[in-house]
C-alpha positions as CSV (number, residue, x, y, z in Angstrom):
1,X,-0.8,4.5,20.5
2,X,-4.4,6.0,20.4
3,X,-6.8,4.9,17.7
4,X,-5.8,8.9,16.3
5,X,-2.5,8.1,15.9
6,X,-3.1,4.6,14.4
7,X,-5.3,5.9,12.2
8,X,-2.6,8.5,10.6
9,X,-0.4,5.6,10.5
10,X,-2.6,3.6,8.8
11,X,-3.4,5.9,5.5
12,X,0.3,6.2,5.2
13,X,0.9,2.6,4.9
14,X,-2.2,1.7,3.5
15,X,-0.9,3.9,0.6
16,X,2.7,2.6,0.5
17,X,0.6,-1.0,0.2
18,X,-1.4,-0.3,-2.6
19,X,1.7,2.2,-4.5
20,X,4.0,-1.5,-3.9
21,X,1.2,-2.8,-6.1
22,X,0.8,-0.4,-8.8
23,X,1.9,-1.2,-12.2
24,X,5.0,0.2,-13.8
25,X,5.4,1.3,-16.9
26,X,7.6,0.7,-20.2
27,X,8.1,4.2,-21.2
28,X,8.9,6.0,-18.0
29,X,9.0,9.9,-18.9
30,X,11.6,12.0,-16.8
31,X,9.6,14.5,-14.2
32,X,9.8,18.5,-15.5
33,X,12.4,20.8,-13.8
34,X,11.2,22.6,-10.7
35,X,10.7,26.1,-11.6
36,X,12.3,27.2,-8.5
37,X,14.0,24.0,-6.4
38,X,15.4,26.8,-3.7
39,X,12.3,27.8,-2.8
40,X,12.2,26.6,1.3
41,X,8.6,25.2,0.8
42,X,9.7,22.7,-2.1
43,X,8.6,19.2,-1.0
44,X,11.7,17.5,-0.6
45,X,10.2,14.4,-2.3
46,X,9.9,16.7,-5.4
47,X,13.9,17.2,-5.2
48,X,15.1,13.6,-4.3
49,X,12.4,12.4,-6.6
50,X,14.3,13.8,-9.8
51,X,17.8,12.3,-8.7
52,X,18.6,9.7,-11.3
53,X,22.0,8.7,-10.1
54,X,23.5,8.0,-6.4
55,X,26.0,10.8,-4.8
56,X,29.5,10.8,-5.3
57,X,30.1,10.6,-1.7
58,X,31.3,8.2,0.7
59,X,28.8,6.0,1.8
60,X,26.5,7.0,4.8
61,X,22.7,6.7,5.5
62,X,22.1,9.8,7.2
63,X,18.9,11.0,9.2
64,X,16.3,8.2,10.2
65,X,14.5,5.4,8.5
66,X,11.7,8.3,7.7
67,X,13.4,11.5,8.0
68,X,16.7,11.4,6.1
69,X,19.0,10.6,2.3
70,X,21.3,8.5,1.4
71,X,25.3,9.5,0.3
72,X,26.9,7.0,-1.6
73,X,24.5,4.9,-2.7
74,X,24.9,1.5,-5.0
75,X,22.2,-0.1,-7.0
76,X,21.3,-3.7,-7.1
77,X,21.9,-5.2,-10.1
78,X,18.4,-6.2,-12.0
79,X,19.6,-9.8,-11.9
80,X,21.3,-11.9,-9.7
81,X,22.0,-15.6,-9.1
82,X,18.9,-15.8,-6.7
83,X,17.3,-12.3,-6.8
84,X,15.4,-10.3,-10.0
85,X,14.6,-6.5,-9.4
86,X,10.5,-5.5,-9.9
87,X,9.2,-2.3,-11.4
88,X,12.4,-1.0,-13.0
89,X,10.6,2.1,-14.0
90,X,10.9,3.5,-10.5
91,X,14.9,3.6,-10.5
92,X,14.2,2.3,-6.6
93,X,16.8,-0.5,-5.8
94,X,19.6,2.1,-4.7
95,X,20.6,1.3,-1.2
96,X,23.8,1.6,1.2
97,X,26.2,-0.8,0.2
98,X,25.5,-3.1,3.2
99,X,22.0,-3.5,2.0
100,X,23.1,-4.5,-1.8
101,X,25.7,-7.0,-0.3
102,X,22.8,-8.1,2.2
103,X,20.3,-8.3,-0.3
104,X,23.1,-10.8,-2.4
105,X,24.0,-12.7,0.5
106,X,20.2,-13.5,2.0
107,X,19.2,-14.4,-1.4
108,X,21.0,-17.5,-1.6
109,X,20.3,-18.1,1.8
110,X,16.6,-18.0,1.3
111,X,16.9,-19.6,-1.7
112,X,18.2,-23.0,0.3
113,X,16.1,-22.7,3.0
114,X,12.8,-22.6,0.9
115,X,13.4,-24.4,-2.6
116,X,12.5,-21.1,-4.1
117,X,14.7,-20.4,-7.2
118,X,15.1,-17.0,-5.8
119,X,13.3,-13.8,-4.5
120,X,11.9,-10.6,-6.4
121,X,12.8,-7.6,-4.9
122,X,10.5,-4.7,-4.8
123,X,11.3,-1.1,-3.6
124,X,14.7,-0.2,-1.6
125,X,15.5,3.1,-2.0
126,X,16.0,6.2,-4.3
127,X,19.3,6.7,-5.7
128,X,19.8,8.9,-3.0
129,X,17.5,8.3,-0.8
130,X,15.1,11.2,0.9
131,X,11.4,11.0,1.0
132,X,9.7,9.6,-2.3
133,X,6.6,11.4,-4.4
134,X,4.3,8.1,-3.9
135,X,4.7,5.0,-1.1
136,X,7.0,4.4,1.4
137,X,7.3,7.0,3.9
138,X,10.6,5.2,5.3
139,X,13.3,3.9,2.9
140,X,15.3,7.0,3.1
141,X,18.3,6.1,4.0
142,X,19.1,3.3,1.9
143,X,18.5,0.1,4.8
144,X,15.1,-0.9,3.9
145,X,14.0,-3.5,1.5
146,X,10.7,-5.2,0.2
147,X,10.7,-8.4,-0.5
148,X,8.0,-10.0,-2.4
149,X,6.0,-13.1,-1.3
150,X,6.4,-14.1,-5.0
151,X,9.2,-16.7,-5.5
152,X,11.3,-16.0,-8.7
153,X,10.6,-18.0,-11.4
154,X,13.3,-20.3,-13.3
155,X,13.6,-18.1,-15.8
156,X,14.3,-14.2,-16.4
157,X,11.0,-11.4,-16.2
158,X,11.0,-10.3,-19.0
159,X,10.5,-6.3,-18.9
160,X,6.8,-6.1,-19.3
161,X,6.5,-8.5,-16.3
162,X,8.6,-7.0,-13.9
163,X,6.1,-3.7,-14.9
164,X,2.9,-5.3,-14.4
165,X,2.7,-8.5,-12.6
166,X,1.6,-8.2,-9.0
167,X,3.1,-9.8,-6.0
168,X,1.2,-12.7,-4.2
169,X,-1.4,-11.9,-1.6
170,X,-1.3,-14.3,1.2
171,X,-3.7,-13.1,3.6
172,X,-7.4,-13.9,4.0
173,X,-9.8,-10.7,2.8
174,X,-10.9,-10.8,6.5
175,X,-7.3,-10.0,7.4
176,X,-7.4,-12.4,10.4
177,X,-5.4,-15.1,8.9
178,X,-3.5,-16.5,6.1
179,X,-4.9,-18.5,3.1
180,X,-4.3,-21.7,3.9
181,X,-3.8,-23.0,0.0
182,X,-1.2,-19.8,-0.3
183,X,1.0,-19.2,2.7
184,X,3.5,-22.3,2.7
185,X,6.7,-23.5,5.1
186,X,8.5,-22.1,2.3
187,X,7.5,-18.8,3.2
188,X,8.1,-19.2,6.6
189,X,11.5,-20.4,5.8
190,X,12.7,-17.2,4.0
191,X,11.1,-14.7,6.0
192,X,13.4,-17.0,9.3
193,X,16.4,-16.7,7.2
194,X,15.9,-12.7,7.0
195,X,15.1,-12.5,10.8
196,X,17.9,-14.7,12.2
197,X,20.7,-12.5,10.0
198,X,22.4,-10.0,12.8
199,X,22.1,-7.4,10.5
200,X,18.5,-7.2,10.0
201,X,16.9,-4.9,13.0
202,X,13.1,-5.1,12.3
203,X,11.2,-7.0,9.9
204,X,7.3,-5.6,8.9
205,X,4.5,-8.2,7.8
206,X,0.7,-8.4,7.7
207,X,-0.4,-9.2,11.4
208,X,-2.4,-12.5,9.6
209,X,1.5,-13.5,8.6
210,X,2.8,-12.9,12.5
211,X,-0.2,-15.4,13.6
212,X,0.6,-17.6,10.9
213,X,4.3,-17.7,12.0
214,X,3.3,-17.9,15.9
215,X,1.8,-21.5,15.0
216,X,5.1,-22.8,13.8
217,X,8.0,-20.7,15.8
218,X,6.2,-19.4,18.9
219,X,9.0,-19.3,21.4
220,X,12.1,-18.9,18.8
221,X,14.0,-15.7,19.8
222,X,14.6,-14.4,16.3
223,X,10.8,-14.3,16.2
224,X,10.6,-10.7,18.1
225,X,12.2,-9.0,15.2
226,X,8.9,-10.2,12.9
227,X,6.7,-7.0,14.0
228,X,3.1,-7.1,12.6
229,X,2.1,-3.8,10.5
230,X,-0.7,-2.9,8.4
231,X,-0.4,-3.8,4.8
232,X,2.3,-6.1,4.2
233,X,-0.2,-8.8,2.9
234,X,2.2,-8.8,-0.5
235,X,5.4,-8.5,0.7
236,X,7.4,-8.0,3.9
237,X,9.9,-5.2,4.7
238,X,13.4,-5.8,5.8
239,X,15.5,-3.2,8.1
240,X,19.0,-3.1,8.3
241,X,20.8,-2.0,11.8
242,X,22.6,1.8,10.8
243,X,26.1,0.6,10.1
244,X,28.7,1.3,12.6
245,X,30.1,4.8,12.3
246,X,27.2,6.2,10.1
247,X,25.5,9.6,10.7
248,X,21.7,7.5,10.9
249,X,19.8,7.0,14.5
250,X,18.4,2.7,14.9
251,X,15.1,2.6,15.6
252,X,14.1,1.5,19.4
253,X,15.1,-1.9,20.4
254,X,12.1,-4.6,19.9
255,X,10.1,-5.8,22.5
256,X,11.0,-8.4,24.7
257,X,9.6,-11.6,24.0
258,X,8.2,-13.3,20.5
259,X,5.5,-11.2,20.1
260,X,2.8,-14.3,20.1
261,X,1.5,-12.7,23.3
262,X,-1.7,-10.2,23.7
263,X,0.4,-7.3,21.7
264,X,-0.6,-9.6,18.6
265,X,-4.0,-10.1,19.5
266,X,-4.6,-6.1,19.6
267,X,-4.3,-6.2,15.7
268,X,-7.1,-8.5,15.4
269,X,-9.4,-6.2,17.4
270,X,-12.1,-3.4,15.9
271,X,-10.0,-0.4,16.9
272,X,-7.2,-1.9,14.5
273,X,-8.9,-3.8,11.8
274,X,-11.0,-0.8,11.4
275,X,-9.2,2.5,12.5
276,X,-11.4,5.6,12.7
277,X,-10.4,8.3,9.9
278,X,-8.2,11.1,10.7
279,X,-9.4,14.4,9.4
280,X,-6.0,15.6,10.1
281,X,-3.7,16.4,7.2
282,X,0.3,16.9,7.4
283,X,1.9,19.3,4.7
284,X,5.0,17.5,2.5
285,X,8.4,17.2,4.1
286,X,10.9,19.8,3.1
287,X,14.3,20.3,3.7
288,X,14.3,22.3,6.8
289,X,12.7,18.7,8.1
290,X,15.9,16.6,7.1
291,X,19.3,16.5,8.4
292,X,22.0,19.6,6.8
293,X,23.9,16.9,5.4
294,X,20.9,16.4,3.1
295,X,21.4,19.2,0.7
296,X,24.9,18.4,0.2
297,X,23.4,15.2,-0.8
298,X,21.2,16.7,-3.1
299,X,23.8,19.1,-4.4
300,X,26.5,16.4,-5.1
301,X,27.7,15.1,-8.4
């Protein structure tokens, strides 16, 4: 990748870093109607952004992790046993039902492997899926989760909290490492229990985070699925495998190795730490972008 190219990607997830941080609200008000939703040039994210509810369809993550819906999708309970749902307002924790019973099984996991009472779970997906009006521009299809660097406390959010609290920052404002009186085992020990799961493909966190984690498991095999991207300094990012017989495309294979090596050090140079500017801009996705099974998605009860 060129510093261009890196540069694009950067804005996107710089703005899917700072949107995971945005407050909610208490009041949400439901988006106007379209005035005319047919119309080819529609921004798809203007359509999927208005679903409330999942589609009455058997379950299938369709498309790719950035280009694609979501048929039959569950939502994740607000509460669990070892997981509380952030930011209600933004009706995101809709996902393919191997990501809700992922999300339920890893949280007890990572519950015993860190001490943590539990885990606070950010955004997953729309109820059905598709591109969203502000953030991510992956979890479309319903197999991508963040997870905050927050441990649940003992006791329930209340509403308010869940709306307005902010995750915990664990890297250095130099970005070249964590802060040492922040980042703990603990944190290392959830984020392990994620990567060694078979059903996790990729897992996204700050590049300080990947150096961090090279000190303690440099060598470990599970470690090449812990890939460094920008942002990430709140939460990490959780990808699921497509589920056999689905109609979605995996993304590559990772690299060989841990990823300790001198692909980790690039982040830390100038060109990364400080991409030029693109002047380049892309219009919004619309349908024609997507897969055809998408607007019988959209159209479904």
């Amino acid at each position: 990748m060129r510093a261009s190219t890196l540069a694009a990607m950067l804005l996107t997830l710089i703005a899917g870093q700072a949107g995971a941080q945005d407050k909610g609200t208490l009041d949400p008000k439901p988006l106007p109607p379209l005035a005319n939703p047919s119309d080819p040039s529609t921004p798809a994210k203007e359509l999927f952004g208005r679903a409330r509810e999942g589609a009455q369809l058997d379950p299938d993550p369709i498309g790719f992790y950035s280009k694609g819906c979501l048929a039959g999708g569950e939502q994740l309970p607000v509460n669990g046993p070892h997981w509380q749902v952030m930011r209600l307002s933004r009706n995101r924790n809709w996902g393919h039902p191997a990501l809700v019973k992922f999300l339920e099984n890893f949280s007890a996991k990572a519950a015993a492997a860190s001490g943590w009472p539990g885990l606070l779970v950010g955004d997953m997906s729309q109820p059905r899926g598709g591109p969203m009006l502000t953030g991510h521009a992956s979890h479309q299809i319903g197999l991508d989760a963040d997870i905050w660097l927050t441990p649940m406390p003992r006791r329930e959010l209340t509403r308010a909290e869940r709306e307005e609290m902010s995750a915990t920052d664990v890297v250095r404002e130099d970005l070249l490492d964590v802060k040492s009186d922040v980042w703990t085992e603990s944190h290392l020990a959830v984020i392990r229990a994620a990567a060694q799961d078979p059903k996790v493909q990729r897992i996204f966190v700050n590049a300080a985070i990947k150096r961090a984690m090279c000190r303690d498991a440099e060598g470990e095999s599970w470690m090449r699925k812990v890939r460094p991207m920008w942002g990430h300094n709140y939460h990490f990012h959780i990808r699921l495998f497509c589920p056999d017989g689905s109609s979605c495309r995996d993304q590559d294979p990772t690299p060989a190795g841990d990823g300790c090596d001198q692909s980790l050090a690039w982040w830390f140079t100038d060109e990364a730490l400080h991409p030029k500017k693109s002047t380049k801009s892309w219009p919004p996705m619309t349908m024609a972008a997507l897969p055809g099974a998408c607007k019988e998605v959209l159209k479904a009860e």
